[in-house]
C-alpha positions in Angstrom: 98.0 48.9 12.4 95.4 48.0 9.4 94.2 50.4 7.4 90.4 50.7 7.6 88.5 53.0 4.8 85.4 54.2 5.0 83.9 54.7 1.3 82.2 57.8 0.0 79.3 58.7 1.1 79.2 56.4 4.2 80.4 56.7 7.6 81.8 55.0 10.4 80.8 53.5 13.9 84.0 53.2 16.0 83.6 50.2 18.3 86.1 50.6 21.5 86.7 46.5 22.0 89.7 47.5 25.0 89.0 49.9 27.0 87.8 51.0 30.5 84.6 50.0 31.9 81.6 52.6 30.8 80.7 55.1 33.9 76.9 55.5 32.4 75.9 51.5 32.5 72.8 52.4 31.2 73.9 54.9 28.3 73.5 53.3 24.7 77.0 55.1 23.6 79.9 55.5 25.4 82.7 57.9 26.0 86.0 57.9 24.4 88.8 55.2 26.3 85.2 53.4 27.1 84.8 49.7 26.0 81.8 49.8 23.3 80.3 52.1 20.7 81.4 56.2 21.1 79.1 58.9 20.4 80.7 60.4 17.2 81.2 58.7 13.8 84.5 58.8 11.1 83.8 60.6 8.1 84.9 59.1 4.6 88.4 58.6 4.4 91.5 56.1 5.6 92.2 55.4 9.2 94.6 53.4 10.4 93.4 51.6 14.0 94.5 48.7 16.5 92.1 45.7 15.5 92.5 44.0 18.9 91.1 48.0 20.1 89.2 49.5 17.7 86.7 48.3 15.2 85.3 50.5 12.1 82.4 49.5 10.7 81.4 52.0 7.4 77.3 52.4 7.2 75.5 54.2 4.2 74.4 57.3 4.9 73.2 57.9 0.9 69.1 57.7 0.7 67.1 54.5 0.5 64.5 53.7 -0.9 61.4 50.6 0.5 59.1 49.5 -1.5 56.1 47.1 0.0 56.0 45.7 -3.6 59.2 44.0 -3.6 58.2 42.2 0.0 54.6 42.1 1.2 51.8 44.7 0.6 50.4 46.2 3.8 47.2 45.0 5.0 44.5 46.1 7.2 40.7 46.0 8.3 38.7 49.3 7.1 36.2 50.4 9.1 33.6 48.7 7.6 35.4 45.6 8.2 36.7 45.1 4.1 40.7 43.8 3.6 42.4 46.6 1.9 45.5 46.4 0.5 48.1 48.6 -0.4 51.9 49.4 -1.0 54.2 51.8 0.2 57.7 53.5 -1.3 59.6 55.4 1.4 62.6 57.3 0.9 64.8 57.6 3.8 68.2 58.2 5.1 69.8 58.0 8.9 70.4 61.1 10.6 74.0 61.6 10.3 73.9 63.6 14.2 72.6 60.3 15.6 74.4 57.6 13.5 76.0 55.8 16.5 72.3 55.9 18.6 70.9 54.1 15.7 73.2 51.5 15.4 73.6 50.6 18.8 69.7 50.6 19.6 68.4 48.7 16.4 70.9 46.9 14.5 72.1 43.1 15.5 74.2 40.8 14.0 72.5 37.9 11.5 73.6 34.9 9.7 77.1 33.8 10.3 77.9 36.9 12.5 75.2 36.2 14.4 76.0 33.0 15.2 79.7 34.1 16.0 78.0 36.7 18.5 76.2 34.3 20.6 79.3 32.2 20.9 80.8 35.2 22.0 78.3 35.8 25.0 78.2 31.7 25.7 81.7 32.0 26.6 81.9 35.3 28.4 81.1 35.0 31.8 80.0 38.1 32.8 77.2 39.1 33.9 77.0 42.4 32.0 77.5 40.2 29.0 74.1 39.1 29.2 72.3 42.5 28.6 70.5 41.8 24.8 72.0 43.6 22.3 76.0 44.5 21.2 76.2 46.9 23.7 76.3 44.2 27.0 79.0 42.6 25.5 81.2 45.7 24.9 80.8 46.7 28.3 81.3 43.4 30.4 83.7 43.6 33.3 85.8 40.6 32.4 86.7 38.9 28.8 88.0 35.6 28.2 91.2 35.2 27.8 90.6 33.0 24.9 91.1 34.5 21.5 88.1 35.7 20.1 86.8 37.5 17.0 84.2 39.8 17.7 81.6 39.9 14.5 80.6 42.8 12.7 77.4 43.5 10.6 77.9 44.9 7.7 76.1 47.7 6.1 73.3 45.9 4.0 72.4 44.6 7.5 72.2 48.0 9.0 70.1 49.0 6.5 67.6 45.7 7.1 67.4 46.6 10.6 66.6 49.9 10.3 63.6 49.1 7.8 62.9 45.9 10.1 62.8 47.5 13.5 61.8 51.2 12.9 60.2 51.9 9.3 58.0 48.9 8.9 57.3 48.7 12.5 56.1 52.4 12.4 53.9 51.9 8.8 52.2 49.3 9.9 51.1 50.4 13.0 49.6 54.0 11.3 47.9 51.8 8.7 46.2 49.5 11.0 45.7 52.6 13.7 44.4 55.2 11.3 43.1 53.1 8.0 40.8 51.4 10.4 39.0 54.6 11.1 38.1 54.5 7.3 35.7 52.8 5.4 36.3 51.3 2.2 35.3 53.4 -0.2 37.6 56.4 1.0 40.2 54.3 -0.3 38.9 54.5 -4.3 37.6 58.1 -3.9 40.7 60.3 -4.7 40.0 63.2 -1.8 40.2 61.4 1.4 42.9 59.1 -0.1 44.9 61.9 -0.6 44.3 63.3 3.4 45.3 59.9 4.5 48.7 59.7 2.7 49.2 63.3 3.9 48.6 62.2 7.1 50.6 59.1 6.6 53.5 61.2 5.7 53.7 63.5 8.7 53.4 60.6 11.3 56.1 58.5 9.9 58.2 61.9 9.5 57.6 62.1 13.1 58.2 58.9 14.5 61.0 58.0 12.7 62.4 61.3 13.3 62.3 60.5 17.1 64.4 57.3 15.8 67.2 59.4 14.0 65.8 58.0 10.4 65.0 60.8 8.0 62.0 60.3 5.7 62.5 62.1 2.1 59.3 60.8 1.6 56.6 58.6 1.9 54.1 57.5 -1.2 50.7 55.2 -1.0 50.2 53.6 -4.3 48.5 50.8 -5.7 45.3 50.4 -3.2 43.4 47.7 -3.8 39.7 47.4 -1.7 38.0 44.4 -2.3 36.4 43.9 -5.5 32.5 43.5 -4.3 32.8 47.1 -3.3 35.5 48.3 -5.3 33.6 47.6 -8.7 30.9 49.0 -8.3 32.1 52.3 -6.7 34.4 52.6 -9.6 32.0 52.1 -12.1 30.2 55.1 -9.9 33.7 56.9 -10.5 33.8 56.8 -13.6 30.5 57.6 -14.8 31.1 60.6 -12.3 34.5 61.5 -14.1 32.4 60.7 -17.6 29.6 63.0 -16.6 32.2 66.1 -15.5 34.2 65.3 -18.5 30.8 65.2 -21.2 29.9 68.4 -19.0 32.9 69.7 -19.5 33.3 69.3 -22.8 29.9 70.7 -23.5 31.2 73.9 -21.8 34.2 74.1 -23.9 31.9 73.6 -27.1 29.6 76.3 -26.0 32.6 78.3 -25.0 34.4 77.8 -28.8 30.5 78.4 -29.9 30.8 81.7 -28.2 34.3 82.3 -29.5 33.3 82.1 -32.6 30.8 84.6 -33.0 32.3 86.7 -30.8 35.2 86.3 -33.3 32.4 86.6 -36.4 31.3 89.8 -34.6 34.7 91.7 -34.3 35.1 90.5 -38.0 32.0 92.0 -38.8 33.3 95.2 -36.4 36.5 95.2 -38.5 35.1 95.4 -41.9 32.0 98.2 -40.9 35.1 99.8 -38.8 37.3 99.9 -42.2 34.6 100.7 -44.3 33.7 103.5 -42.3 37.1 104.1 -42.2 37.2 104.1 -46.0 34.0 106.3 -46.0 35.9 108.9 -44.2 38.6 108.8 -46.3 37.0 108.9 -49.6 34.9 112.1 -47.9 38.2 113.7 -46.6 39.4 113.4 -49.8 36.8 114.3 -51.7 36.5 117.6 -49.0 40.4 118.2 -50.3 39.7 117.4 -54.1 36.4 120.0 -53.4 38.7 122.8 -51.6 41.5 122.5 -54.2 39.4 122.8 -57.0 37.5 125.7 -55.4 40.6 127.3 -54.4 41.9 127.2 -58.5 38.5 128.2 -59.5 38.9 131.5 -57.3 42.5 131.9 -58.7 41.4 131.4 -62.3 38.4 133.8 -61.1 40.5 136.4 -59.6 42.8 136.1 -62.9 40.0 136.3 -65.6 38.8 139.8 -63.5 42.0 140.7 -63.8 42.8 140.0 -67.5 38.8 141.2 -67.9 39.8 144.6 -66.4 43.1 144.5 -68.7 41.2 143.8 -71.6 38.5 146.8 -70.3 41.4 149.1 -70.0 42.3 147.7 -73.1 39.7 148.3 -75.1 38.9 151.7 -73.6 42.1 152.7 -74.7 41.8 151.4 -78.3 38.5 153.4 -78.5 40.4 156.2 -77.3 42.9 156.3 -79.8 40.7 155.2 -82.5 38.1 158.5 -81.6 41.8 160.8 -81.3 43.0 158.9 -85.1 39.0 160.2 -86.4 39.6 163.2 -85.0 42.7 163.9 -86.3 40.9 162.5 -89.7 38.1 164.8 -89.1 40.2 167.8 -89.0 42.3 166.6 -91.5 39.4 165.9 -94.0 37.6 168.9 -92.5 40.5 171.3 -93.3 40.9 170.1 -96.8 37.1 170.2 -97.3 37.6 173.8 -96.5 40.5 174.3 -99.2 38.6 173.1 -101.5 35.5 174.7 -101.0 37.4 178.1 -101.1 38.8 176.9 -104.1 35.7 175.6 -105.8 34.1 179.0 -104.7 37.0 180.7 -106.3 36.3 178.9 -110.1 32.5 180.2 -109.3 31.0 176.5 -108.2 32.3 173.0 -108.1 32.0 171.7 -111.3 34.1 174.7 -112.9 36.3 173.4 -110.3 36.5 170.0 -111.0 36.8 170.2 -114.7 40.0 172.7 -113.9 41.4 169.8 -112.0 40.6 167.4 -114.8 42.2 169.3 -117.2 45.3 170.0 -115.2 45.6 166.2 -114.9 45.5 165.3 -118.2 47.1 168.3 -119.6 50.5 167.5 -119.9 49.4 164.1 -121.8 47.7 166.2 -124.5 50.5 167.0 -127.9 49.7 168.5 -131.1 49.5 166.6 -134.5 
């Protein structure tokens, strides 16, 4: 037994050399016990198989990628009748569910294996072993009894067949189909361009899909018309692009033009909003400076009647006692006006009276010598 490993991210084609004769003759795969390819594939891992039974051979099923630039650029006729040029990138990867289809209907053996392969059907003598393609020789009736190595391809082969025999195959033909219903200049304008690597992109998704070859995606790039057309629609182009850009950017002047009086205007809003604003203020204030003063005036008021009506009451009360003091005076006075007018009328007048007075006084100051 050898060991046979198939990497990561690959798997394997399982090639029945011994075996029983296939029942479909006419079936690309085979079933299992079957001399030639089987229907399902190995996943990534170590398997340990006869050689002189089975052979393993590990294909890539990561995505690829083709680019026209690193081979030849695709060429066709526009409508019009100009060359146009242009290159493709396609990303694609084999259908994992179909993996053993595709190898047994599109890939073949080259180089050195190639040449081992048709030595291989030289000496066989079968008549089955003469059906093109690996699959004839897998299912002949009779082998030699020779010892012979059967070739394998490897997987950089399977991947040039697949790009050889089903994605070039299938770009081409759209290009030359479809790009000749084209004329030239729909290459350079950017619109119709773009509708014709959309539509590029859903035909090869769906022919290749009928193939078991998954397209990731498909890019047009670099289209090149010929220059005695190509120049002087450019130049058109551009002054078109010039003109909508100069037109744009006189709308985006005009716009900052407008921005910026509309901005000078809510400025302008701002400062008559804030000095309306300080307006109000200054009269609110000047309404609450107003009230409180008023409202001390009226409490100084009210307290000036009041002390007013204290000092009334006062007064009134001072004049009062003042007129009860002169009366009392009054009577006073009068009463001793009316002593001494009874006395006075008792000495006969009021001189006799007063000069008893006078001499009472100084009376006891008089001495004899």
């Amino acid at each position: 037994m050898d060991a046979v490993t198939v990497p990561p991210g690959h798997r394997g084609v399982v090639w029945n050399i011994a075996g029983k004769i296939p029942k479909k003759t006419h079936s690309f795969l085979v079933e299992d016990g079957e001399r030639g390819v089987v229907s399902h594939t190995l996943e990534a891992g170590t398997y340990y198989f006869n050689p002189f039974m089975k052979r393993v051979i590990p294909v890539n099923m990561r995505s690829h990628r083709f680019d026209t630039q690193k081979t030849d650029p695709i060429r066709f006729p526009s409508k019009d009748g100009f060359e146009i040029t242009m290159d493709v990138v396609i990303e694609w990867a084999i259908d994992p569910n179909r993996l053993a289809e595709v190898y047994v209907k599109y890939v073949d053996l080259r180089g050195k294996a190639h040449q081992g392969l048709k030595e291989v059907l030289r000496k066989s003598s079968s008549s089955q072993s003469k059906r093109k393609g690996l699959l004839g020789y897998f299912s002949k009736s009779s082998q030699t009894k020779s010892s012979i190595t059967v070739p394998t391809p490897s997987s950089p082969n399977v991947i040039a067949c697949i790009v050889e025999k089903i994605i070039l195959p299938n770009v081409r033909s759209f290009t030359r189909l479809e790009g000749s219903n084209y004329p030239a200049i729909d290459f350079i304008r950017g619109e119709r361009r773009i509708a014709f690597q959309n539509k590029f992109g859903q035909e090869l998704v769906k022919n290749c899909g009928r193939e078991g070859i998954l397209i990731r995606s498909a890019l047009i790039r670099n289209v090149s018309p010929p220059d005695e057309i190509a120049k002087p629609i450019r130049e058109r182009e551009i002054a078109i692009r010039n003109a909508e850009k100069y037109k744009k950017q006189m709308e985006r002047e005009k716009q900052e033009k407008n921005l910026a009086m509309e901005k000078k205007l809510e400025e302008r809003q701002t400062l008559v909003t804030q000095a309306m604003a300080s307006q109000d203020v200054a009269r609110v204030n000047a309404e609450k400076k107003m009230a409180v003063a008023l409202t001390l005036a009226k409490q100084e008021l009210e307290v000036a009647k009041k002390q007013y009506e204290a000092a009334k009451d006062q007064a009134e009360a001072q004049i009062t006692e003042g007129r009860a003091k002169a009366y009392v005076i009054y009577q006073k006075n009068k009463a001793e006006a009316a002593g001494l007018r009874e006395a006075a009328s008792s000495f006969g007048g009021g001189q006799e009276y007063v000069l008893y007075l006078f001499n009472k006084k100084i009376a006891p100051a008089l001495s004899y010598v």
